[in-house]
Backbone bond lengths (Angstrom), bond angles and torsions (degrees), N, CA, C in turn:
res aa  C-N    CA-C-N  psi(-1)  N-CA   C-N-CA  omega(-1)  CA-C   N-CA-C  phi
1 X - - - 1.446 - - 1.530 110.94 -
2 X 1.451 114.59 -36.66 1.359 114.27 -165.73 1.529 113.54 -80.39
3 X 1.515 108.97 -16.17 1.598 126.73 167.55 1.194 114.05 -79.44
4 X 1.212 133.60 -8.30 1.490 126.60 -166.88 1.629 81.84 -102.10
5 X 1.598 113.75 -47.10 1.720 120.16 -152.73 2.039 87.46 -67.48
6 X 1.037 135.19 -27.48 1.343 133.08 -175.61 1.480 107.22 -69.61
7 X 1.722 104.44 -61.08 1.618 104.96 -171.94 1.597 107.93 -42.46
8 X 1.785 111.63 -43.88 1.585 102.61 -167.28 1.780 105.33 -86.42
9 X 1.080 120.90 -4.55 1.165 102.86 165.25 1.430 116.55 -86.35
10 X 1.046 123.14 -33.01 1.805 129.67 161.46 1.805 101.93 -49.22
11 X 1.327 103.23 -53.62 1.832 81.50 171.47 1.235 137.52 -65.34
12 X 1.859 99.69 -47.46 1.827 99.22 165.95 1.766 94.69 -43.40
13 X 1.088 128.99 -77.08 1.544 103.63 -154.66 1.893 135.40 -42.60
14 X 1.716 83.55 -34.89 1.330 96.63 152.37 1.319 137.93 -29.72
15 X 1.138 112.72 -67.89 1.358 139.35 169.56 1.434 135.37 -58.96
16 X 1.781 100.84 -33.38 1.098 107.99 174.61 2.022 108.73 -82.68
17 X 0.970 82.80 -42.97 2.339 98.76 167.12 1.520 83.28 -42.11
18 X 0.888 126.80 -96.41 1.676 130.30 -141.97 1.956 98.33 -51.49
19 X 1.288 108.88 -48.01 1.563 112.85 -179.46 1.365 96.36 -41.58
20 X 1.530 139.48 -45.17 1.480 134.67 -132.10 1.457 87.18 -106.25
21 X 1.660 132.64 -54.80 1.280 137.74 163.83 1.672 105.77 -21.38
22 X 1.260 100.90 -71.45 1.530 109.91 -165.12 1.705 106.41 -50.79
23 X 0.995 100.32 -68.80 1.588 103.30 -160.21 1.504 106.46 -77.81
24 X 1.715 124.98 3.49 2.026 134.33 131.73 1.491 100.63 -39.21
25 X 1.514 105.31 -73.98 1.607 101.92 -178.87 1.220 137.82 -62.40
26 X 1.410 114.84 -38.61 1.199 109.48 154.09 1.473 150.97 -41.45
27 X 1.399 97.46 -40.51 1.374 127.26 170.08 1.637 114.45 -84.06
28 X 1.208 127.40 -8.05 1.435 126.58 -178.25 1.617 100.08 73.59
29 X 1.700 123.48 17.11 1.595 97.42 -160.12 1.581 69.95 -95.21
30 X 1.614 95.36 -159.64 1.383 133.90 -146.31 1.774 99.46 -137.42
31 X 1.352 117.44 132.35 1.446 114.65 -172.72 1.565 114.12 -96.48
32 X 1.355 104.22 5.55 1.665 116.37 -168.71 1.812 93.08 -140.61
33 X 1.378 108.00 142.65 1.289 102.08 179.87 1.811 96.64 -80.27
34 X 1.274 91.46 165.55 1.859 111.17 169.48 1.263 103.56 -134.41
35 X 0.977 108.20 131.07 1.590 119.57 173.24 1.652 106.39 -68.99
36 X 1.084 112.34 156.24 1.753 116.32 170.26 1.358 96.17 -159.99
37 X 1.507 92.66 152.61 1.719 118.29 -147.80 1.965 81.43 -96.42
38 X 1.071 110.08 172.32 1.661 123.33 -153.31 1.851 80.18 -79.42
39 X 1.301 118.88 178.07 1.179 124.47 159.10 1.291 111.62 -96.71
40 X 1.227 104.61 142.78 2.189 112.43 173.25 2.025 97.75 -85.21
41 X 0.963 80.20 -61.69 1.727 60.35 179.31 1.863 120.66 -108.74
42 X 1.073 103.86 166.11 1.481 114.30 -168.63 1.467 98.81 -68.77
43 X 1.311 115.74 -172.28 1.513 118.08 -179.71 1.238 113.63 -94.78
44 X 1.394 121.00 166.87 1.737 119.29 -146.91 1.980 68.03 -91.67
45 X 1.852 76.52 150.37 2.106 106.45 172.65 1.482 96.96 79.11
46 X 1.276 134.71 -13.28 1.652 124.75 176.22 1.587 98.51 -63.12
47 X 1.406 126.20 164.00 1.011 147.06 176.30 1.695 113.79 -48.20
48 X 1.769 109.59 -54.29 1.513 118.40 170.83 0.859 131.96 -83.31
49 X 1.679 119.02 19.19 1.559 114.09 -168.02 1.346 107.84 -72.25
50 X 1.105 132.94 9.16 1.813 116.37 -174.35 1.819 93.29 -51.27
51 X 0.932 91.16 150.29 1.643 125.71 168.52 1.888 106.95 -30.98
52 X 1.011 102.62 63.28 1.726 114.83 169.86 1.487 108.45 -79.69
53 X 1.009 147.32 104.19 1.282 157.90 174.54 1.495 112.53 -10.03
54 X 1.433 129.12 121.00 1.374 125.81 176.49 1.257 107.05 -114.85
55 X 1.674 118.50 137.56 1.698 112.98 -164.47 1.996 79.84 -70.95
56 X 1.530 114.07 170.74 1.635 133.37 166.11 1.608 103.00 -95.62
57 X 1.884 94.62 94.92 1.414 98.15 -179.49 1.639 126.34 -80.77
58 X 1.825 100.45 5.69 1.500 114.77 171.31 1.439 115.59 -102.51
59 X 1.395 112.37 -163.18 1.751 113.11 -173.88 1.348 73.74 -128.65
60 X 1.365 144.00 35.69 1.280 132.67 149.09 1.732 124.19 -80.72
61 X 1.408 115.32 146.49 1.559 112.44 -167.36 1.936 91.05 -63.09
62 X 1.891 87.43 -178.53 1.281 100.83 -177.36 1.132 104.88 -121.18
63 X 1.760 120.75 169.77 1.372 116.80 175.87 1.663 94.86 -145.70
64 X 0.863 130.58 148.96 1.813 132.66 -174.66 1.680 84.62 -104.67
65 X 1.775 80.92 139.53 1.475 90.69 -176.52 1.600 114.02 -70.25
66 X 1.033 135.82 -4.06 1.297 144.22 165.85 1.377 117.19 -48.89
67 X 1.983 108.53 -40.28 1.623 108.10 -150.30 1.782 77.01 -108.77
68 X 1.498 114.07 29.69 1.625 97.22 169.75 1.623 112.47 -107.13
69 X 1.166 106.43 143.10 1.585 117.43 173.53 1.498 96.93 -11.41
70 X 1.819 115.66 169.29 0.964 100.32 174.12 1.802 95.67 -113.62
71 X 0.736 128.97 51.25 1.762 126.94 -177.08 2.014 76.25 -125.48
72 X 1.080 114.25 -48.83 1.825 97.60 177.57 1.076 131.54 -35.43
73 X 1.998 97.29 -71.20 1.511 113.23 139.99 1.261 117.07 13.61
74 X 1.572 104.63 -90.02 1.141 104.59 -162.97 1.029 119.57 -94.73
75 X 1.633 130.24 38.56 1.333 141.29 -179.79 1.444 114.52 -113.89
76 X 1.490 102.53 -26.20 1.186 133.94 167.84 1.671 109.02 -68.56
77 X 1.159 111.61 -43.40 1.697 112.50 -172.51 1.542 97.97 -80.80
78 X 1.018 128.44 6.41 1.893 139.43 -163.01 1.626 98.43 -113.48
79 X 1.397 130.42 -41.07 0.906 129.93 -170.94 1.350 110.99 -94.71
80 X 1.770 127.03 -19.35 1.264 134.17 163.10 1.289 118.77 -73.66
81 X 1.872 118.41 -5.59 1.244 102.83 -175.10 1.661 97.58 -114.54
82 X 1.456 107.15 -7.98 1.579 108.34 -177.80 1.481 103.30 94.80
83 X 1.266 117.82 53.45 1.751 115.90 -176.02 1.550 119.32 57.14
84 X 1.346 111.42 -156.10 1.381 130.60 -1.19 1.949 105.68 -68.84
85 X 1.091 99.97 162.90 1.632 116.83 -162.98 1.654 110.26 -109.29
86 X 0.996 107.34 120.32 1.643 119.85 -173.21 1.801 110.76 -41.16
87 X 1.431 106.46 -42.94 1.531 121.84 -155.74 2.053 103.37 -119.43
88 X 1.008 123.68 121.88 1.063 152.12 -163.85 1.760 94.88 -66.09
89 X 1.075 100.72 -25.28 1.963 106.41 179.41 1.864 101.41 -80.07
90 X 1.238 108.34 -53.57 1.535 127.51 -173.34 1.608 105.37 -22.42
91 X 0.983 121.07 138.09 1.514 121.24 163.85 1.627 103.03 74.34
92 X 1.564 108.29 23.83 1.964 117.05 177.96 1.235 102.30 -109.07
93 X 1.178 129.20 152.09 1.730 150.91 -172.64 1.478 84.78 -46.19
94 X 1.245 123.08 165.95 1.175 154.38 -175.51 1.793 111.74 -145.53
95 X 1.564 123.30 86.18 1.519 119.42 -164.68 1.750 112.99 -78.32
96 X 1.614 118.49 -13.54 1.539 115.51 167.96 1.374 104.46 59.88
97 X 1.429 104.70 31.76 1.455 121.70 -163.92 1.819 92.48 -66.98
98 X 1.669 117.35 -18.01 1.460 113.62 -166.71 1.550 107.00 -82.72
99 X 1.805 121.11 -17.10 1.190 139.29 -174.75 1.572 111.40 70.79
100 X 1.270 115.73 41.65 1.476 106.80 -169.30 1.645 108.34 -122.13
101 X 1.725 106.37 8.98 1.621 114.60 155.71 1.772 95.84 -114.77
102 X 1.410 94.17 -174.68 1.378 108.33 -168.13 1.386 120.44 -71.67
103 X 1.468 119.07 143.39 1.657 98.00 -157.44 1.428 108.64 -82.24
104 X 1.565 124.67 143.57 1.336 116.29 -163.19 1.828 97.88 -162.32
105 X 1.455 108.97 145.10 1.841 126.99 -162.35 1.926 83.98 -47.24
106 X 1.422 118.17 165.75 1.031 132.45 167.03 1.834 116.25 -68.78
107 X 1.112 100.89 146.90 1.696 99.77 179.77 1.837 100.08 84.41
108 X 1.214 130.10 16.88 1.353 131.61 -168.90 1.928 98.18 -99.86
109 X 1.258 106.37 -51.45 1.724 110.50 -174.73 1.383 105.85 -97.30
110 X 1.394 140.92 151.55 1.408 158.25 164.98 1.597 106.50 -120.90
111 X 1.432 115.38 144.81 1.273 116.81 -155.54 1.636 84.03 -111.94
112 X 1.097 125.05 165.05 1.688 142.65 142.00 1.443 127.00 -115.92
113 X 1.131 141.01 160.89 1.645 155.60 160.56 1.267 105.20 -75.61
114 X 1.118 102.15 117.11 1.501 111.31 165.24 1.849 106.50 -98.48
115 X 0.971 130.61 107.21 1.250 123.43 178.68 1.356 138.20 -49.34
116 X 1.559 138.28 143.26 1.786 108.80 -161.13 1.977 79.78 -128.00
117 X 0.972 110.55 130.76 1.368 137.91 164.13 1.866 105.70 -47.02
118 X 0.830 124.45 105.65 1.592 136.89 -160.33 1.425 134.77 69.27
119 X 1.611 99.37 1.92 1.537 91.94 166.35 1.622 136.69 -109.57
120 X 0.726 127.54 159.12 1.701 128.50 -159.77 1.343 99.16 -93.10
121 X 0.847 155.01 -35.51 1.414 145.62 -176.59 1.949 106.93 -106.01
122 X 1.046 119.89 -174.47 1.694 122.41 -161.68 1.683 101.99 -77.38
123 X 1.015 112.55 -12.06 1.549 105.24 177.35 1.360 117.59 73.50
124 X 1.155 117.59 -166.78 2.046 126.37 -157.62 1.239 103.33 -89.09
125 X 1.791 93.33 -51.54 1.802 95.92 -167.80 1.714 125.40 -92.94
126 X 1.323 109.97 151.34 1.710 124.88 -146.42 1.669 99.40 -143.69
127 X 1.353 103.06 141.47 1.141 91.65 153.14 2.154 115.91 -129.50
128 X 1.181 85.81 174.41 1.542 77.28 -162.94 1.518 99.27 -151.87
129 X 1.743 99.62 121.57 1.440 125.78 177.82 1.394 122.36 -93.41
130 X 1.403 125.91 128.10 1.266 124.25 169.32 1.809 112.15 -83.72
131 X 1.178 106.45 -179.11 1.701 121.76 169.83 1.484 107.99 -66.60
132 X 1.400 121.93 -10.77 0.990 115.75 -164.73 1.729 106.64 -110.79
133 X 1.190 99.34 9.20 1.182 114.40 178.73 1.681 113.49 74.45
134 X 1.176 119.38 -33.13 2.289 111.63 150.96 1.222 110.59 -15.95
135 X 1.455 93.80 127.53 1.740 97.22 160.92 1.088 95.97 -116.40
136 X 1.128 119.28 -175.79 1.807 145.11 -153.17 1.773 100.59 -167.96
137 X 0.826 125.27 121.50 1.729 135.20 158.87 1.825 110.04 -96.29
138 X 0.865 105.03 151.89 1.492 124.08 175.58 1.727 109.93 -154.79
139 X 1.418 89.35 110.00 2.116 94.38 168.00 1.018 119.93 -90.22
140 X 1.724 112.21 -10.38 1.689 112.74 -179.33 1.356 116.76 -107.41
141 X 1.396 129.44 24.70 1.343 139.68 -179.34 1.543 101.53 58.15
142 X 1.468 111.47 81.01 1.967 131.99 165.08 1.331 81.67 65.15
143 X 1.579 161.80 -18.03 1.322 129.44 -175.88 2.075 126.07 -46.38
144 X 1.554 81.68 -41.28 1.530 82.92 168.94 1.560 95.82 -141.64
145 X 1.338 113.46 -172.18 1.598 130.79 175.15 1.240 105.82 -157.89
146 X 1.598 120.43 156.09 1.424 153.14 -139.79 1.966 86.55 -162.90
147 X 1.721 94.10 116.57 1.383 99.36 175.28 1.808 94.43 -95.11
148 X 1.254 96.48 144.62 1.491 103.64 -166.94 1.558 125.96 -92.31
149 X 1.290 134.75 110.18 1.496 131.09 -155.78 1.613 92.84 -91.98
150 X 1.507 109.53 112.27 1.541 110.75 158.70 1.452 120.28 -68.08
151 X 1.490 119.06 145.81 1.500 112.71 164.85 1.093 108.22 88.63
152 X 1.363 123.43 7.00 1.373 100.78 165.89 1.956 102.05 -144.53
């Protein structure tokens, strides 16, 4: 009796492991805590988002938002106010499916339109925000990225 009462308690545990696995992944959570450092700036469309300094949480170069196009510019001033957004994609997950920002759970980055001066459809260049409030620019549609220095 006391061997049978073991096997099914070795399975309930079984079972309950895989329940907790599953619905980690499901949920994008994490089965171990991680610490994370406070945020420097608020979240993009809050009231304070002006350009509060974000440490560059990649080994990607930088570009000051100054020396960016000015259709960025002002893609950038779109995402500090919370839209509304020109392009029906704008403000959609961003999957980094190329791995060339930092690797992070799905639903973490949102992409934007950067607009291209003579073309009819949304063009190459994007920019793309994490939770952590980092931006990233891209002029060649995700081929490369430029983590973006606010404020200066």
């Amino acid at each position: 009796m006391n061997r049978s009462r073991s096997k099914l308690v070795a399975f309930a545990g079984l079972v309950i492991a895989v329940v907790v696995l599953v619905v980690a992944m499901v949920g994008g959570g994490s089965l171990t805590a991680t610490p994370t450092a406070p945020s420097t700036t608020p979240a993009p469309g809050s009231a304070s988002s002006s350009a509060a300094a974000v440490a560059n949480p990649s080994t990607l170069p930088t570009i000051n938002a100054s020396q960016l196009p000015k259709e960025a510019r002002q893609t950038l001033a779109l995402i500090a106010k919370g839209g509304p957004y020109p392009y029906r994609e704008d403000n959609g997950n961003f999957g980094n499916f190329e791995g060339l920002l930092p690797k992070k759970t799905s639903g973490f980055y949102k992409e934007y339109t950067v607009s291209t001066p003579g073309e009819s459809h949304r063009g190459a260049r994007r920019i793309v925000v994490g939770k952590d409030s980092a931006k990233y620019y891209t002029p060649d549609h995700y081929q490369s990225f430029k983590f973006i220095v606010e404020g200066k």
